[in-house]
C-alpha positions as CSV (number, residue, x, y, z in Angstrom):
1,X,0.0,0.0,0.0
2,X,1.6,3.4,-1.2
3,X,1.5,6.1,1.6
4,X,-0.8,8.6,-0.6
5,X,-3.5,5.2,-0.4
6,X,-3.0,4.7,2.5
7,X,-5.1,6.8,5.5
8,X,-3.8,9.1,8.0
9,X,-5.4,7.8,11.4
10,X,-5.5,8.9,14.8
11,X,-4.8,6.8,18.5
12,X,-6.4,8.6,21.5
13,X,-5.1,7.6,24.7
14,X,-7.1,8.8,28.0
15,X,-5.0,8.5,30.5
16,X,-4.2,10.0,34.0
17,X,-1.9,8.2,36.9
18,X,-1.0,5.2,34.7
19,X,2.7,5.1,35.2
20,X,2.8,1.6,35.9
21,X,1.2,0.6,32.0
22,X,1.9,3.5,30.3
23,X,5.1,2.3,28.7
24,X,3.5,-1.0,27.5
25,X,0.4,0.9,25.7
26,X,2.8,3.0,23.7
27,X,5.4,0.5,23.0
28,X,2.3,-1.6,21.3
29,X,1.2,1.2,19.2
30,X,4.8,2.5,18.2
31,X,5.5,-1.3,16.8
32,X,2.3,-1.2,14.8
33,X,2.5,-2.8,11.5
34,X,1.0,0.1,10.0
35,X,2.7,2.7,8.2
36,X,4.4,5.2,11.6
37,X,4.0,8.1,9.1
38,X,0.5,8.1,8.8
39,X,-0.2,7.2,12.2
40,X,-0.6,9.9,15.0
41,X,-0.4,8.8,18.8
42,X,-2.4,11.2,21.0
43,X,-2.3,11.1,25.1
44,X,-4.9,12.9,26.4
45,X,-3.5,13.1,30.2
46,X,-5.9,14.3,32.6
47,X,-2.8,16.1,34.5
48,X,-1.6,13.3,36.4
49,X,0.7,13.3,39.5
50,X,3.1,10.1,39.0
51,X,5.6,9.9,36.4
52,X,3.4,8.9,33.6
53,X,3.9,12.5,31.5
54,X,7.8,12.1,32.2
55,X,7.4,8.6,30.8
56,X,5.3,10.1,27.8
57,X,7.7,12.7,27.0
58,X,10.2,9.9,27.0
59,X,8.5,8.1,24.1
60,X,8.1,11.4,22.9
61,X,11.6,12.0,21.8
62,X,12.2,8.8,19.9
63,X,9.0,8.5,17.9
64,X,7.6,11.9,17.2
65,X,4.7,11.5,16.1
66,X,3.2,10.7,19.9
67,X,2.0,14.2,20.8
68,X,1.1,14.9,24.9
69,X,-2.1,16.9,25.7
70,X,-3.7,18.3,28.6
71,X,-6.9,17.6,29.8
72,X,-7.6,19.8,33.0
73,X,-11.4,18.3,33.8
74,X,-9.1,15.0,34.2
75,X,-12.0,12.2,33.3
76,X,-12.6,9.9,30.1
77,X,-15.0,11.7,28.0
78,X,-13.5,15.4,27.9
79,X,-10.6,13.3,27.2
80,X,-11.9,11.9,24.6
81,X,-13.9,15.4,23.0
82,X,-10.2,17.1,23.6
83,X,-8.5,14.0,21.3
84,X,-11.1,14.5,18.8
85,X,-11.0,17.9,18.2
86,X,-6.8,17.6,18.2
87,X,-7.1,14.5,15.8
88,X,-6.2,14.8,12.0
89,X,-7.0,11.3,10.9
90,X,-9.7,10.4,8.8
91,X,-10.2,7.1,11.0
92,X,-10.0,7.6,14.9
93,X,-9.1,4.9,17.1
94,X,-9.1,4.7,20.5
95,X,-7.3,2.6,23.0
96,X,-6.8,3.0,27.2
97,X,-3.4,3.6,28.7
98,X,-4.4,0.6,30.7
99,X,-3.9,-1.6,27.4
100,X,-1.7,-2.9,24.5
101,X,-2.6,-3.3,21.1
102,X,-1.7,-6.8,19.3
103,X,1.0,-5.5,16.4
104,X,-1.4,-5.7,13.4
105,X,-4.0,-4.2,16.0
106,X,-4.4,-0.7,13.8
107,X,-3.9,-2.6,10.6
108,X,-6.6,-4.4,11.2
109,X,-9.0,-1.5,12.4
110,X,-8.6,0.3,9.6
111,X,-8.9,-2.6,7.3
112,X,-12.6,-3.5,8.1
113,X,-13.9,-0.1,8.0
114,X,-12.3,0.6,5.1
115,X,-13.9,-2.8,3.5
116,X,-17.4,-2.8,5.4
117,X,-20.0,-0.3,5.7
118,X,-20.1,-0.7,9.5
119,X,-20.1,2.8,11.3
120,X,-17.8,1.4,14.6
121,X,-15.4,-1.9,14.8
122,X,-13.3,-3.4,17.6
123,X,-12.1,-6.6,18.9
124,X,-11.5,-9.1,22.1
125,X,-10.3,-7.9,25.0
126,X,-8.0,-10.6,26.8
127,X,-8.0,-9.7,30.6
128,X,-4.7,-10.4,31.8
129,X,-2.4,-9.1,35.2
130,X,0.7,-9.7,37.1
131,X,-0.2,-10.4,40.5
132,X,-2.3,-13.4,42.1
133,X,-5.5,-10.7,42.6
134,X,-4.8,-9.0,39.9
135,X,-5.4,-12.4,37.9
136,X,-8.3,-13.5,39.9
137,X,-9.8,-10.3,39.1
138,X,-8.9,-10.9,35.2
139,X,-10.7,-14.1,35.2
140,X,-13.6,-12.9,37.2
141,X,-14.1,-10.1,34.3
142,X,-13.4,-12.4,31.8
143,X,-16.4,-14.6,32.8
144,X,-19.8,-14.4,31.6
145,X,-21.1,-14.9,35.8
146,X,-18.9,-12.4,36.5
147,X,-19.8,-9.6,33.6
148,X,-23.1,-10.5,32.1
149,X,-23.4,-11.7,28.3
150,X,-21.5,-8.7,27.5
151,X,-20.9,-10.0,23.6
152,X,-17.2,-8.0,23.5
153,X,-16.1,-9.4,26.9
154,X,-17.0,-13.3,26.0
155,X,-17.6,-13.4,22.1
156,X,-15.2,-15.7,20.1
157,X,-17.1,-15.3,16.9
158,X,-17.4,-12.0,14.5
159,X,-21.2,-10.3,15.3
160,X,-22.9,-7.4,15.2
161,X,-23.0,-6.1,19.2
162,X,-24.7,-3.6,21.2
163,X,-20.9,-1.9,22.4
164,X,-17.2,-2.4,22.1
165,X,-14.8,-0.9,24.5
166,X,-11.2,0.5,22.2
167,X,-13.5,1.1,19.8
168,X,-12.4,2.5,16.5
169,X,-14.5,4.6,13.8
170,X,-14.6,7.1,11.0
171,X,-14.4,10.7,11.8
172,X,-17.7,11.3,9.7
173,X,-19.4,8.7,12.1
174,X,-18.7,11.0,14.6
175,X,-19.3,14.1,13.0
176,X,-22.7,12.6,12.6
177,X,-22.7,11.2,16.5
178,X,-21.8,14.3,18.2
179,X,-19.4,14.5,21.1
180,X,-19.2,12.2,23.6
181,X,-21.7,13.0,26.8
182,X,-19.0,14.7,29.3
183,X,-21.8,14.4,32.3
184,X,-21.2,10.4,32.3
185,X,-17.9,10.0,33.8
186,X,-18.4,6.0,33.4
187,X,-20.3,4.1,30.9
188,X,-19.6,7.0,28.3
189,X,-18.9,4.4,25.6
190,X,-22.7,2.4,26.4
191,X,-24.1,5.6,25.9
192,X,-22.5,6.9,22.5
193,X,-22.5,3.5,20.7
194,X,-26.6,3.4,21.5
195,X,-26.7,6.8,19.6
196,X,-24.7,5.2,16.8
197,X,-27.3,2.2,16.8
198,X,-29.9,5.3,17.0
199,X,-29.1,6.2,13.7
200,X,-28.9,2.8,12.2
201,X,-25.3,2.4,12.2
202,X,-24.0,-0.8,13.1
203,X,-20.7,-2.4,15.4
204,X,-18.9,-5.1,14.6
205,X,-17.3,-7.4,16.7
206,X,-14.5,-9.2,15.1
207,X,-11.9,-11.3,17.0
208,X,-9.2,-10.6,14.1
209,X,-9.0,-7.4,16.3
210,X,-6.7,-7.8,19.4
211,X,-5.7,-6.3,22.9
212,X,-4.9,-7.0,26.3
213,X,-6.6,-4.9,28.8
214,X,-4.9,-5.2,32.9
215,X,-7.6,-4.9,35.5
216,X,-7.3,-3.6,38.3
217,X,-4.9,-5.4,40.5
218,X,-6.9,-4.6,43.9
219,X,-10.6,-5.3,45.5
220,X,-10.7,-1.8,46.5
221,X,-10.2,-0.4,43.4
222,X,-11.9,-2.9,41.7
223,X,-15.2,-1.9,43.7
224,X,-14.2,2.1,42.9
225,X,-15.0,1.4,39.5
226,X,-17.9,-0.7,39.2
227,X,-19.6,1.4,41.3
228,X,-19.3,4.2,39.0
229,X,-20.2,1.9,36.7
230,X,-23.4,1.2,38.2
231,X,-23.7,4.9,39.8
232,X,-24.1,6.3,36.0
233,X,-25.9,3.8,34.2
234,X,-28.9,5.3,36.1
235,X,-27.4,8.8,34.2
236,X,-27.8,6.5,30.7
237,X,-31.2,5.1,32.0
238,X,-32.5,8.7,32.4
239,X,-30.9,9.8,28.8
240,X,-31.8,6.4,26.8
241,X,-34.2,4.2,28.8
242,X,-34.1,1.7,25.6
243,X,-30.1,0.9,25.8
244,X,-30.8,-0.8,29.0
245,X,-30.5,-4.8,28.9
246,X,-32.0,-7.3,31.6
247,X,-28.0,-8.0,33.1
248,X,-28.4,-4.0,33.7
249,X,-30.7,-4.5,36.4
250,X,-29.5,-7.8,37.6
251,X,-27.0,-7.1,40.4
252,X,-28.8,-4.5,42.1
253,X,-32.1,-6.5,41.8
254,X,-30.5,-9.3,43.7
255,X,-29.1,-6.3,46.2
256,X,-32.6,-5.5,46.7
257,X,-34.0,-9.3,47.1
258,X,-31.8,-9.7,49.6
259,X,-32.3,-7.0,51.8
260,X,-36.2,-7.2,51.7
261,X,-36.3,-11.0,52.1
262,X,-33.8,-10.2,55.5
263,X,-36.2,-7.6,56.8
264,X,-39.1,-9.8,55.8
265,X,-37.0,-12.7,57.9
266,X,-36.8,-10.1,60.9
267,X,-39.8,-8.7,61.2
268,X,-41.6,-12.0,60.5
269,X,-41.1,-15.5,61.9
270,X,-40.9,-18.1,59.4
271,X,-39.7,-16.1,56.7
272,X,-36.2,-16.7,57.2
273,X,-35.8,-19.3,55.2
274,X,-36.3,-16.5,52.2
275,X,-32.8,-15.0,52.4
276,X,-31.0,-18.2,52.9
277,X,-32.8,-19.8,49.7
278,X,-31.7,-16.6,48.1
279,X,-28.5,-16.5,49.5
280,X,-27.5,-20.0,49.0
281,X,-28.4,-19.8,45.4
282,X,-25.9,-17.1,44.6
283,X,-23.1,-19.0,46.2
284,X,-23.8,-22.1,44.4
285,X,-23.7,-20.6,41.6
286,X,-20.8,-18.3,42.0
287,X,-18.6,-21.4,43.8
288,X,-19.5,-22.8,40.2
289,X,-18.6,-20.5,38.3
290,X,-15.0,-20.1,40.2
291,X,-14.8,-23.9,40.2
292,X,-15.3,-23.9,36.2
293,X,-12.5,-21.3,35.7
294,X,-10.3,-22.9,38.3
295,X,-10.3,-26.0,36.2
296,X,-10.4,-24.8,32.4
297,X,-7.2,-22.5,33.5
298,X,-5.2,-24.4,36.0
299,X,-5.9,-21.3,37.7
300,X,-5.5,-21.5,42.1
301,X,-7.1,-18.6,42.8
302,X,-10.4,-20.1,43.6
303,X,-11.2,-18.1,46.7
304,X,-9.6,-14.6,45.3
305,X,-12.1,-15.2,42.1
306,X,-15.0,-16.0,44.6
307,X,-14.3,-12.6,46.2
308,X,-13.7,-11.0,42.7
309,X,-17.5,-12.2,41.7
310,X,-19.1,-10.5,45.0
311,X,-17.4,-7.3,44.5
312,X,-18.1,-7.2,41.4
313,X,-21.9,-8.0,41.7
314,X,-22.2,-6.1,45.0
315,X,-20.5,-2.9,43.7
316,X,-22.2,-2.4,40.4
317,X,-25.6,-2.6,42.3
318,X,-25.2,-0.9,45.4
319,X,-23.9,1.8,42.7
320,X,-27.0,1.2,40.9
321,X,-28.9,2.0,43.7
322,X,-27.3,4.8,44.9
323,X,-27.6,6.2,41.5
324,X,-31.2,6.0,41.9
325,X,-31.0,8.2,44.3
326,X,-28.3,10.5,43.6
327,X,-30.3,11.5,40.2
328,X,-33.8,11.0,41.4
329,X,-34.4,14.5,40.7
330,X,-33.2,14.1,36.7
331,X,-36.1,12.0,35.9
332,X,-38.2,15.1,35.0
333,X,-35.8,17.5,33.3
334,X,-35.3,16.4,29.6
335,X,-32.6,15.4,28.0
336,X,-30.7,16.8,25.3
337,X,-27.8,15.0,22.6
338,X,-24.7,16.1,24.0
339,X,-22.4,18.6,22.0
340,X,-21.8,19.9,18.2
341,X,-21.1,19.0,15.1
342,X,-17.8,18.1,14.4
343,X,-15.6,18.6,12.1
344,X,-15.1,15.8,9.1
345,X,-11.7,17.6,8.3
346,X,-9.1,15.0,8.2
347,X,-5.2,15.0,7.7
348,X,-4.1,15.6,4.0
């Protein structure tokens, strides 16, 4: 492919305190197989405090065509607006400090939208960590108990799917689409992909697309983020009742099972038996699931992956829940698509 056929293409990294992975997600996308001149790298830092912009700068002044930006309101979606407006490529991909991007990772990208009429594309996510939690929690997330039938997180066939995460897309797609919703500091990638379905666009999932994504490699931070998770799908509720799926509801459903069937237990005699049917259920099926992984992986982490499934169940709907509350007052104010019209202006 001659450089005048082939497309100029941007890489937005989000990122902010990621010193620790950092140096992996931009030593992936400077070995691409793609062409490093028509290939822009940009790292949308939300000022961090570690060592990740001295490590950025680094890379910086070896391959040049990594560029380091500011983002002052620090979370994903200004990111993300900031990266887009900055961007020059006629395809825009994005992809998480928190990850690395197979070799042939932008190669491929570019090479199904270029050859489909499919409006967003991406690929499977392997979950993968260093330490014995951090793994747990990698299997945990890589498990359909665990995450719901998310079709990006367990699919192993090519299909059409409701979201991607590292998504990539053509800039008029999002020129179309608007910017992303800077209000939903988690689950702002549910949200825009349901406006691109809106319109009738469509996303592929193909598993010719690949990267490794590294959990989080603590409980507590684990539980930090899937509460957000399930704090703002409430936002995305409010904003687009008809993105929500029944594994939406699930976790803080069961929350809610359980704490009226122990009250019921309480304030009743008899009605004990409620919570422990309840109860008992959700370990057996989550000593299962744990026992499944355990043995299809050699994996001896059995109790860490048992602990991984409750946090990540019990977070995501007490989140939920609280959500419900937090935004109970935005169920009457209507809601308006978020931003401008971009520009379709790409890199000669």
């Amino acid at each position: 492919m001659t450089t005048r056929m082939t497309p100029f293409v941007t890489v937005i990294c989000p990122v902010r305190n990621e010193q620790e992975y950092i140096s992996q997600c931009l030593e992936s996308l400077v070995n691409q197989t793609y062409d490093p001149e028509r290939v822009e790298i940009l790292v949308v830092d939300g000022l961090s405090d570690d060592h990740t912009r001295d490590i950025v700068r680094a890379f910086r002044r070896l391959h040049p065509n990594i560029r380091l930006v500011d983002n002052p309101h620090r979370i994903v979606p200004c990111a993300l607006n900031i990266g887009i407006r900055e961007a020059k490529g006629e395809y825009i991909l994005r992809l998480d400090g928190h990850a690395e991007a197979a070799n042939d990772y932008v190669e491929k990208c570019i090479e199904v939208l270029r050859n489909t009429d499919v409006e967003c594309v991406g690929g499977s996510i392997e979950n993968v960590n260093r330490t014995a939690t951090g793994k747990a929690i990698a299997h945990a997330m890589s498990s359909p108990f665990g995450v719901g039938n998310g079709n990006f997180r367990t699919a192993t066939e090519e299909r059409f799917v409701d979201t991607l995460a590292f998504p990539a897309f053509r800039r008029d797609v999002l020129a179309k689409c608007g910017w992303f919703d800077e209000e939903l500091v988690r689950c702002q990638d549910d949200e825009y992909n349901y406006r691109i379905r809106k319109r009738g666009g469509r996303i592929l999932f193909t598993p010719r697309i690949k990267s490794c994504y590294f959990p989080r490699e603590s409980y507590r931070k684990l539980w930090n983020q899937y509460f957000g998770y399930g704090l703002y799908k409430i936002r995305v509720l409010q904003k687009h009742f008809w993105l929500m799926q029944p594994r939406h509801f699930a976790p803080a459903a069961f929350i809610l099972a359980l704490v009226l069937t122990l009250a019921a237990g309480l304030a009743v005699p008899g009605l004990g038996w409620l919570f422990g049917v309840l109860a008992g259920f959700y370990a057996c099926c989550a000593i299962l699931a744990a026992a499944v992984i355990c043995s299809r992986n050699r994996a001896p982490y059995f109790f860490r992956i048992l602990l991984a499934f409750v946090i990540l169940h019990f977070s995501y709907g007490s989140g939920f829940l609280c959500g419900l509350v937090k935004f109970a007052p935005r169920w009457l104010q209507r809601e308006g698509a978020p931003g401008a019209t971009l520009t379709t202006e790409a890199a000669p």
